[in-house]
VOROVEX-748269 format. One record per atom (N, C-alpha, C): residue number from 1; residue in one letter; atom name; x, y, z. Coordinates in pm, 1 decimal. Layout:
BEGIN
k, r, a, x, y, z
NUM, A, CA, X, Y, Z
...
//
This chain:
BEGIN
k, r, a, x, y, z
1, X, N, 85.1, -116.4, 0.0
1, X, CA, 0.0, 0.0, 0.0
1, X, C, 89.8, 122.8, 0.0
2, X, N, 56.2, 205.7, -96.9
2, X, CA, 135.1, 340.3, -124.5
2, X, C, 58.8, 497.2, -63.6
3, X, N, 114.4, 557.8, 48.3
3, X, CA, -13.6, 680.6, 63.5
3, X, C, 61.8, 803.5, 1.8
4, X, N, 28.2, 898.6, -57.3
4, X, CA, 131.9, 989.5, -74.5
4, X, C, 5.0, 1082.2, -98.9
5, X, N, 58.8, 1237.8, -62.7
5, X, CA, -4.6, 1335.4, -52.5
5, X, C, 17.0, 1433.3, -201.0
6, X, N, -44.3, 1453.4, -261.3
6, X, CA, 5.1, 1524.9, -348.9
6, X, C, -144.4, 1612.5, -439.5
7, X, N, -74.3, 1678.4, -498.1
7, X, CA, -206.7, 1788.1, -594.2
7, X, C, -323.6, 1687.8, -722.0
8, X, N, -433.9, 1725.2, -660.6
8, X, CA, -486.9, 1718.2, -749.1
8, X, C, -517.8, 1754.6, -891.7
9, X, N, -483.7, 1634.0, -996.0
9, X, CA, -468.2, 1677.3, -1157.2
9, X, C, -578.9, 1722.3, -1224.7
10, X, N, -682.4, 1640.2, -1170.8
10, X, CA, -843.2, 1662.2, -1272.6
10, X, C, -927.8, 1625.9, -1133.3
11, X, N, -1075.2, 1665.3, -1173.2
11, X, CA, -1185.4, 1660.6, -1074.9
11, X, C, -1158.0, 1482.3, -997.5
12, X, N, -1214.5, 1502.0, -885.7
12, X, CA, -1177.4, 1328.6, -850.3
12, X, C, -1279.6, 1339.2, -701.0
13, X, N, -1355.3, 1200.0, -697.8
13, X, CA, -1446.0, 1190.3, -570.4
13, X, C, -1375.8, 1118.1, -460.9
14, X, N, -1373.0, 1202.5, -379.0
14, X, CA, -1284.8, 1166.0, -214.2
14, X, C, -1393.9, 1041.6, -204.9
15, X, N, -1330.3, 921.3, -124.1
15, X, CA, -1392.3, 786.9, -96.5
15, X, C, -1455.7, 830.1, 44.7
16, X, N, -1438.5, 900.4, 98.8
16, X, CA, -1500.2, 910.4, 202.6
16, X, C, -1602.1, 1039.2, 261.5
17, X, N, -1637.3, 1161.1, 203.0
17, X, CA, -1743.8, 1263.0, 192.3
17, X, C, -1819.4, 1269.0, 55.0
18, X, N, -1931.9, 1309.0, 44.5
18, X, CA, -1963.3, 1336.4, -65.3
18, X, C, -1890.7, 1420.0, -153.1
19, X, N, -1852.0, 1516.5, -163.1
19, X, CA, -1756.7, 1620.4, -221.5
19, X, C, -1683.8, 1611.9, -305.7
20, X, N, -1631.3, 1676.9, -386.0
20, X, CA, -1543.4, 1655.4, -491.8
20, X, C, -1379.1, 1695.6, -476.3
21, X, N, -1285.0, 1653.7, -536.3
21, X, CA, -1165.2, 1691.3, -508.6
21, X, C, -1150.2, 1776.7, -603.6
22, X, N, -1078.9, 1897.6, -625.0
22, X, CA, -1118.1, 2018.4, -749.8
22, X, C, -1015.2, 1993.8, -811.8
23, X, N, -958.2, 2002.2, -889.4
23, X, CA, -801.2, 2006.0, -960.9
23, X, C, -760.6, 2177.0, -879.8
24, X, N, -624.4, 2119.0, -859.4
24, X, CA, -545.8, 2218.1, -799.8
24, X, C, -511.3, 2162.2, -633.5
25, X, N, -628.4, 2140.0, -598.7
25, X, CA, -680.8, 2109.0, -445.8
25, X, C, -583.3, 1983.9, -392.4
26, X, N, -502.4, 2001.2, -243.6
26, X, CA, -432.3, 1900.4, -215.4
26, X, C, -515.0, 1777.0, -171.0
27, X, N, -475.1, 1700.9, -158.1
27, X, CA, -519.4, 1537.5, -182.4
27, X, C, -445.0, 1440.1, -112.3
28, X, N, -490.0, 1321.5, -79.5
28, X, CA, -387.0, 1208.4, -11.4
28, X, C, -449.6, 1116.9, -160.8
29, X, N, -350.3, 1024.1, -196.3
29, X, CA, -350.8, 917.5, -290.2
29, X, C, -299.7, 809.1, -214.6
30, X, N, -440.2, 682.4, -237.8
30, X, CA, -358.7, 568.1, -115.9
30, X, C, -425.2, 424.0, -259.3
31, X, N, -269.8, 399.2, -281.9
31, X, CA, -265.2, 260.6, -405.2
31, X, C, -259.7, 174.8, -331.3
32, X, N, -350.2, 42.0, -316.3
32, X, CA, -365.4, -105.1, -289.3
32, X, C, -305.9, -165.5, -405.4
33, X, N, -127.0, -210.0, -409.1
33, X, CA, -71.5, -279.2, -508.0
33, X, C, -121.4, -464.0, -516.3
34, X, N, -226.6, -501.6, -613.1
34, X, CA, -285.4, -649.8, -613.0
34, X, C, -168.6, -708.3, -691.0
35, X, N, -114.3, -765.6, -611.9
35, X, CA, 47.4, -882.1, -688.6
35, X, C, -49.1, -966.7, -763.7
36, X, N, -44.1, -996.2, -903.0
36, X, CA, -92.1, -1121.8, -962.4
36, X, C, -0.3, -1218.5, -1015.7
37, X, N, -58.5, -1277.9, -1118.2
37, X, CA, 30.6, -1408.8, -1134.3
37, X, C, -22.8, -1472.0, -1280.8
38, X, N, 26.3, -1518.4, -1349.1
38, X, CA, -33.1, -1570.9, -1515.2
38, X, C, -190.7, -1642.7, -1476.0
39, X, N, -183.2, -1666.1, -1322.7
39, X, CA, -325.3, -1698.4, -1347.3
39, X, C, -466.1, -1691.6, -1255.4
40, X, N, -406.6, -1566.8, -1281.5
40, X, CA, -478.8, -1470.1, -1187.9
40, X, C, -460.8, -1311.4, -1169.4
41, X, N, -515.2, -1225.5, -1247.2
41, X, CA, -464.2, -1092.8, -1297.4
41, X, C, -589.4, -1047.5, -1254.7
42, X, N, -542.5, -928.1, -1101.2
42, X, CA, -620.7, -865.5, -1034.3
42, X, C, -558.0, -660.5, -1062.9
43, X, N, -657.7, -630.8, -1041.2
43, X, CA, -660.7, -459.8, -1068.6
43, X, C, -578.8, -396.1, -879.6
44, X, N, -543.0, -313.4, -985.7
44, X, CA, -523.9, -178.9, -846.8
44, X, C, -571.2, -92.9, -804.6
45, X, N, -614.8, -97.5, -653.2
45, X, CA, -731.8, -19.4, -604.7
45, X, C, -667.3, 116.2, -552.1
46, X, N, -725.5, 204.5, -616.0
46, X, CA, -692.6, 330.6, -629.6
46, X, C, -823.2, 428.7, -564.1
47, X, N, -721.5, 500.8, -477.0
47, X, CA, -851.0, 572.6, -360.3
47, X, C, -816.8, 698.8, -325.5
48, X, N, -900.6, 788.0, -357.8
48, X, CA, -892.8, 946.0, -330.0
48, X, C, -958.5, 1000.3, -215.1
49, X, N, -846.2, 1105.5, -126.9
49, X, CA, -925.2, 1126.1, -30.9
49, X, C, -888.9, 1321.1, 40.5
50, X, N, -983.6, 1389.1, 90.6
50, X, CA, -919.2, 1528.6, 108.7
50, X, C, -854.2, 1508.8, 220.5
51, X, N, -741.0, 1546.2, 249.5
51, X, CA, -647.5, 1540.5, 386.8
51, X, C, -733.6, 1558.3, 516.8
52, X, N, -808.5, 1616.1, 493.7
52, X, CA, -870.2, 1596.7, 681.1
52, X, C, -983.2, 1455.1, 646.5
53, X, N, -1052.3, 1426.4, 545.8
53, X, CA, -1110.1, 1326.9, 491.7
53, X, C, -1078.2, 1178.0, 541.1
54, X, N, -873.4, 1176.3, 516.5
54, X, CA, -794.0, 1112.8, 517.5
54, X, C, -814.2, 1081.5, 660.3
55, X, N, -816.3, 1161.4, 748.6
55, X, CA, -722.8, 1187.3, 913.2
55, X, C, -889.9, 1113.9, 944.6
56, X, N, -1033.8, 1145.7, 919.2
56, X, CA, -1112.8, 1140.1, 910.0
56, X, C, -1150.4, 984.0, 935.1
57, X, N, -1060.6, 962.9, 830.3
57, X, CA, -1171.6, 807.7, 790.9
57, X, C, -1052.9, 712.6, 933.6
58, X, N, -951.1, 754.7, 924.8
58, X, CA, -868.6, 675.5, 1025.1
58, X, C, -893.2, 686.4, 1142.2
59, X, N, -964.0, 754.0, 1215.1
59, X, CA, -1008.9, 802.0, 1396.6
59, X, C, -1078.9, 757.5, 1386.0
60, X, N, -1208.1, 736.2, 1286.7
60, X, CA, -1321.5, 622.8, 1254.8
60, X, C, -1287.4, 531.3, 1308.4
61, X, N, -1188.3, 486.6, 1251.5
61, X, CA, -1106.7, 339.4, 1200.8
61, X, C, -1102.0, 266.6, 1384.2
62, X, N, -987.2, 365.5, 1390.7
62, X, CA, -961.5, 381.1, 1521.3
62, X, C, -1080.7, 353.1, 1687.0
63, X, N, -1192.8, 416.4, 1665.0
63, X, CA, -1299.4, 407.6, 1693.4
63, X, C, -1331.5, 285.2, 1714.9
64, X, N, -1430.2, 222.2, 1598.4
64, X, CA, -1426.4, 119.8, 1590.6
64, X, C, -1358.9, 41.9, 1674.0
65, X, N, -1231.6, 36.6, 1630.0
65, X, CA, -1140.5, -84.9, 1664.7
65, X, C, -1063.0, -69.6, 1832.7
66, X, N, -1072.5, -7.9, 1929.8
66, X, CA, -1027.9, 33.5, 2058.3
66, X, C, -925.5, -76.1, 2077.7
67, X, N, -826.4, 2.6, 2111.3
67, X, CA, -682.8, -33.0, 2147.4
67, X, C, -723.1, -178.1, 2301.6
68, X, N, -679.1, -274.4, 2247.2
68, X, CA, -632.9, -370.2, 2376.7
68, X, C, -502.7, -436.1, 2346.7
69, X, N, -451.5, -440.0, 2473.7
69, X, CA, -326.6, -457.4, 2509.8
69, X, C, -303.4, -592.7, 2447.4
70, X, N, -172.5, -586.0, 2353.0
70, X, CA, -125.7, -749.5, 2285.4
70, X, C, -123.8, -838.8, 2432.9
71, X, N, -166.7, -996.5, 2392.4
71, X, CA, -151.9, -1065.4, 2511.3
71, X, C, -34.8, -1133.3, 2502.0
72, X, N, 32.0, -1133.5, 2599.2
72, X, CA, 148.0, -1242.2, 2658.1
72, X, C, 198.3, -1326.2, 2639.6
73, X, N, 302.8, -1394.0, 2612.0
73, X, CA, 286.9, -1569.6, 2634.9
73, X, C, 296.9, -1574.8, 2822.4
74, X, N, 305.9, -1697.2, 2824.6
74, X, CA, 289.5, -1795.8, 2951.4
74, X, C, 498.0, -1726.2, 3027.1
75, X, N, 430.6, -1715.7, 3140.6
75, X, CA, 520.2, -1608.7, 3179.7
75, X, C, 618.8, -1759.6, 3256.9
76, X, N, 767.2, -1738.6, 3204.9
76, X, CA, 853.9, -1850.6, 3240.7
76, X, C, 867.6, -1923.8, 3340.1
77, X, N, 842.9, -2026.9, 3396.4
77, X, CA, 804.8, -2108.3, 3545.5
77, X, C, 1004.1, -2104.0, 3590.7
78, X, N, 1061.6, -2083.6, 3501.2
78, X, CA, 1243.0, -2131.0, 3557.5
78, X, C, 1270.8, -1968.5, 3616.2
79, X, N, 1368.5, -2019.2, 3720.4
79, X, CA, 1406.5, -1903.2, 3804.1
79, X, C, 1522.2, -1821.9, 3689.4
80, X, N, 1520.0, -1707.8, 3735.8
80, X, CA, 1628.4, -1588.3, 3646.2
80, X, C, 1785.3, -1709.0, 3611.2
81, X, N, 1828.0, -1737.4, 3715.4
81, X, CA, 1938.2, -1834.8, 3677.4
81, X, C, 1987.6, -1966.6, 3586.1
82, X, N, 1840.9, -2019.6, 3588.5
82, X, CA, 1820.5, -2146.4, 3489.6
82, X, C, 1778.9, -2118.8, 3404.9
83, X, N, 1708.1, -1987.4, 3349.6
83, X, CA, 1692.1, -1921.5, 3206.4
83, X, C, 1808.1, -1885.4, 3151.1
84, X, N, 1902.8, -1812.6, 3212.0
84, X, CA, 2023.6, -1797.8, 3172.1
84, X, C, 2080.4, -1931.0, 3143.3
85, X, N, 2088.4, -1998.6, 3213.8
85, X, CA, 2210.8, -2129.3, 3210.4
85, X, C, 2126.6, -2198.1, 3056.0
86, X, N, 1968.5, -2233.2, 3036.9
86, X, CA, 1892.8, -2234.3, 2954.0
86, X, C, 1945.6, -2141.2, 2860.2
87, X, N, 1955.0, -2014.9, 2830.3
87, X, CA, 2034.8, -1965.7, 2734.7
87, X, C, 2157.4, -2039.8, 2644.4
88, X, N, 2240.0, -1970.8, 2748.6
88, X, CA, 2405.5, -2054.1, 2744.5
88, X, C, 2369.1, -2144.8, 2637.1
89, X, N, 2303.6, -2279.7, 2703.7
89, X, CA, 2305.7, -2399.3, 2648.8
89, X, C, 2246.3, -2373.2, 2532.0
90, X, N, 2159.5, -2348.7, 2498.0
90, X, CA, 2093.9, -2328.5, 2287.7
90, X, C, 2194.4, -2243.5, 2274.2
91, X, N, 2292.4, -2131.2, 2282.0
91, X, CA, 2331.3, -2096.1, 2176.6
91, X, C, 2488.5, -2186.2, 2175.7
92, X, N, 2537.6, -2263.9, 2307.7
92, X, CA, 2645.6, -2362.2, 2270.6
92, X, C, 2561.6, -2473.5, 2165.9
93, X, N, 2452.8, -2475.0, 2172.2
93, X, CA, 2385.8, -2643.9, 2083.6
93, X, C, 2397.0, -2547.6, 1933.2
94, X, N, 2357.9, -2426.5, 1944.4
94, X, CA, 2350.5, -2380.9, 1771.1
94, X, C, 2500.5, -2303.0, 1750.0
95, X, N, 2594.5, -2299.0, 1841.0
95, X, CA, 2727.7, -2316.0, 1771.2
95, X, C, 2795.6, -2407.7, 1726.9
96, X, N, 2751.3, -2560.0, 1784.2
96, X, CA, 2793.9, -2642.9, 1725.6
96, X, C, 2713.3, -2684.1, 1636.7
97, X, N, 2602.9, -2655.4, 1613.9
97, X, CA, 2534.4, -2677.9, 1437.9
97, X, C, 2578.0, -2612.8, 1349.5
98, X, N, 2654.4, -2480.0, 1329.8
98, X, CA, 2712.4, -2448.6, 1309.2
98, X, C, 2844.3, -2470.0, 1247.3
99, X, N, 2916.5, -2537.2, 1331.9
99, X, CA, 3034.1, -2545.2, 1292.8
99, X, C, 3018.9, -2721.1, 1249.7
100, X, N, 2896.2, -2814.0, 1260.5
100, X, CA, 2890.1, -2915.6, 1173.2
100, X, C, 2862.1, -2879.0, 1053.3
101, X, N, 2771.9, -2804.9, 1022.3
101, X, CA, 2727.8, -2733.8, 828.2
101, X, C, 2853.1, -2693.9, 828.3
102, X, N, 3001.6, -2654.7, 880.7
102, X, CA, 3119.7, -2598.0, 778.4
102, X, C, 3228.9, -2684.5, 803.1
103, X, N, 3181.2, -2824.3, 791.1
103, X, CA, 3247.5, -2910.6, 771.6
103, X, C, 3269.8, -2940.3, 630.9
104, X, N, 3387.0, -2930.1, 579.8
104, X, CA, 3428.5, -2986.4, 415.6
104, X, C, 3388.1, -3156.5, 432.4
105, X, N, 3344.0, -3125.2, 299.6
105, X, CA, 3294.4, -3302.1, 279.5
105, X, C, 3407.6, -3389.6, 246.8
106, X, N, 3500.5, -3321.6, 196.5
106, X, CA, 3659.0, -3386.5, 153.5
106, X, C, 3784.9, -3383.6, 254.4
107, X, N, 3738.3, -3317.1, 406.0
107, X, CA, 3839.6, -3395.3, 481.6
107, X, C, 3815.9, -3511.6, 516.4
108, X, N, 3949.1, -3618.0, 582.7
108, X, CA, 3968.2, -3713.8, 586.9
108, X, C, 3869.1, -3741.5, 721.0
109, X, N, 3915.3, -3659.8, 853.1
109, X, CA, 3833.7, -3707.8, 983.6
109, X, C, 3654.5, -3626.5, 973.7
110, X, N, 3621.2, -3649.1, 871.2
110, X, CA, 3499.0, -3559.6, 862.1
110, X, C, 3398.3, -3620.7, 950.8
111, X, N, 3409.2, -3752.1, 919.2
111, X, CA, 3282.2, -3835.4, 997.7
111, X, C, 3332.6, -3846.6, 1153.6
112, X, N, 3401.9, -3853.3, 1235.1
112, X, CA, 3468.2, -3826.1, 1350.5
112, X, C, 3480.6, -3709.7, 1385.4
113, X, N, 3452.6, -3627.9, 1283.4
113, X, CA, 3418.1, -3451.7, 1373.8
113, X, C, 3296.4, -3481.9, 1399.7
114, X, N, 3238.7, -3507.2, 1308.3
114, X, CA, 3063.8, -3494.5, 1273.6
114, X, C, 3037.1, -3559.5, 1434.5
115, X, N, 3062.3, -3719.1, 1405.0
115, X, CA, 2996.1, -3751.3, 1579.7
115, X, C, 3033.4, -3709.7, 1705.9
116, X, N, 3144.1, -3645.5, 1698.1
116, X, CA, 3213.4, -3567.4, 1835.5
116, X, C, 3134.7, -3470.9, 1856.3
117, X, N, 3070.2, -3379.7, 1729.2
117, X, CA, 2981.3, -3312.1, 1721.3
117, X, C, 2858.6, -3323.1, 1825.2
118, X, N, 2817.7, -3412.7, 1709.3
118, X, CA, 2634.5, -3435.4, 1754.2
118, X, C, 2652.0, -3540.7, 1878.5
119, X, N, 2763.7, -3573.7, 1961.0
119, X, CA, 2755.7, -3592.4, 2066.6
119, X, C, 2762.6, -3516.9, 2185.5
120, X, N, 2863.4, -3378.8, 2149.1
120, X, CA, 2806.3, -3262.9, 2199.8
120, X, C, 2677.5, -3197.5, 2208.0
121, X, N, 2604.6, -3181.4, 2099.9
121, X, CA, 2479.3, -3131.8, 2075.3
121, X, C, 2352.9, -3263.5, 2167.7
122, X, N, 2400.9, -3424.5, 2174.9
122, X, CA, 2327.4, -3475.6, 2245.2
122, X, C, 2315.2, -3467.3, 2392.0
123, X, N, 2440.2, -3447.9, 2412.3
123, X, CA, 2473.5, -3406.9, 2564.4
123, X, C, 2398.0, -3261.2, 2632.4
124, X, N, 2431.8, -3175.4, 2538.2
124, X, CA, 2335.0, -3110.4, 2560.5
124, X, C, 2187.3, -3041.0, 2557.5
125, X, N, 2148.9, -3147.4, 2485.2
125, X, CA, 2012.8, -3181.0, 2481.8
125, X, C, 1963.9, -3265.0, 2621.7
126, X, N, 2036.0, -3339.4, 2640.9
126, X, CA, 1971.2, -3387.3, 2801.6
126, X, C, 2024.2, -3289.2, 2886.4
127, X, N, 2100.8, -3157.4, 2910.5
127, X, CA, 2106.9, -3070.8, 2964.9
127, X, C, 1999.7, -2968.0, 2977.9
128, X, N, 1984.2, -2937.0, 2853.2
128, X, CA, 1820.3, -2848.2, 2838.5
128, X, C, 1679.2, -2957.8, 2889.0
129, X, N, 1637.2, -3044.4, 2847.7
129, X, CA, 1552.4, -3137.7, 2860.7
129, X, C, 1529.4, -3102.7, 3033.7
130, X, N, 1641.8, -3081.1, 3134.7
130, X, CA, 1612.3, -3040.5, 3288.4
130, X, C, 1558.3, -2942.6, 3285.0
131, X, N, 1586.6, -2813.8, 3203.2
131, X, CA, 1557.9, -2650.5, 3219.4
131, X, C, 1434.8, -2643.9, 3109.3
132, X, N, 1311.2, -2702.8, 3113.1
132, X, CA, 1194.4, -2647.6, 3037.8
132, X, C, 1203.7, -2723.1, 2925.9
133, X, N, 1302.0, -2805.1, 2855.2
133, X, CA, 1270.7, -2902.9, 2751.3
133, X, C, 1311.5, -2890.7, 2631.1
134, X, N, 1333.6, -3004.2, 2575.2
134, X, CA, 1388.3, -2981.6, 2433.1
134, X, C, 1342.1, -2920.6, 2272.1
135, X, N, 1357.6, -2793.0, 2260.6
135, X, CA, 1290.9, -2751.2, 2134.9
135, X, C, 1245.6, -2885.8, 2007.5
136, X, N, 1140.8, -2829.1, 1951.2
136, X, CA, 1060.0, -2974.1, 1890.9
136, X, C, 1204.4, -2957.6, 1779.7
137, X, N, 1219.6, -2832.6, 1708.4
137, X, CA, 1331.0, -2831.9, 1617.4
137, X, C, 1443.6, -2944.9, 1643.1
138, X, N, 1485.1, -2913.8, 1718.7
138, X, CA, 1641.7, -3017.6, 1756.7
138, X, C, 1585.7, -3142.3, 1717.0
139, X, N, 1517.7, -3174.5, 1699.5
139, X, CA, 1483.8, -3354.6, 1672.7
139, X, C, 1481.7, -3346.8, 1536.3
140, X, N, 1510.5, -3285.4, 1457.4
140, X, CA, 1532.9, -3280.7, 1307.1
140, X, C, 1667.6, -3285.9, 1258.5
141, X, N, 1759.5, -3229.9, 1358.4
141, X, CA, 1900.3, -3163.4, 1359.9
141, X, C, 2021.1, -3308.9, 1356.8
142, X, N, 1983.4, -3426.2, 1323.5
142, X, CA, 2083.8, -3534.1, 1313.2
142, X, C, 2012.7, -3606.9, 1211.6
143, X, N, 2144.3, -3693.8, 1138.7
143, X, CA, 2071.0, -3779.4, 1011.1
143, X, C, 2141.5, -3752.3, 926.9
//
């Protein structure tokens, strides 16, 4: 969506008063860009409006719709210390995912990094599994 304020070229009906927009007269222009596709070719909705018109139709809007507060997630049951230590541990498990994807496929001890690896990453998976549990992701992360 494009809003831009600019002069009116030729006569044009504001979407939101009866009234006319005059040529000369400033204006808000607000384009609804419809993305199509070979099979499916939709138009662009094109909407004229007089600047207080504009401010107008949005306090409406506003109206309507009364502000409530975004809700929460589920507020963390682990004490300040085991969230941290919980930290720590995912970003040591996604440094060593990490440094398994920049393993060359053409060194010799590749497969002996690899499981030194993901025996790190298992180890600490039963480390997290104590502190709130193992992300569903990680069970994808070997193979």
């Amino acid at each position: 969506m494009n809003v831009v304020m600019r002069w009116c070229s030729r006569r044009a009906k504001c979407r939101w008063c009866p009234d006319h927009i005059e040529k000369g007269q400033p204006m808000v222009s607000v384009v609804f860009w419809n993305k199509g596709d070979e099979t499916k070719r939709t138009w662009n909705s094109y909407f004229k409006y007089h600047p207080q018109c504009f401010v107008d139709q949005g306090l409406d809007y506003l109206k309507r719709n009364p502000y409530s507060a975004p809700k929460r997630g589920r507020r963390s049951k682990l004490s300040e210390t085991d969230r941290r230590r919980r930290f720590l541990l995912v970003r040591k498990f996604h440094a060593l995912e990490q440094r398994k994807h920049k393993i060359v496929a053409s060194y010799p001890d590749r497969v002996l990094v690899e499981n030194r690896l993901e025996k790190q990453m298992i180890d600490i998976m039963l480390d997290v599994s104590k502190l709130g549990g193992v992300p569903k992701s990680w069970s994808t992360k070997f193979g």
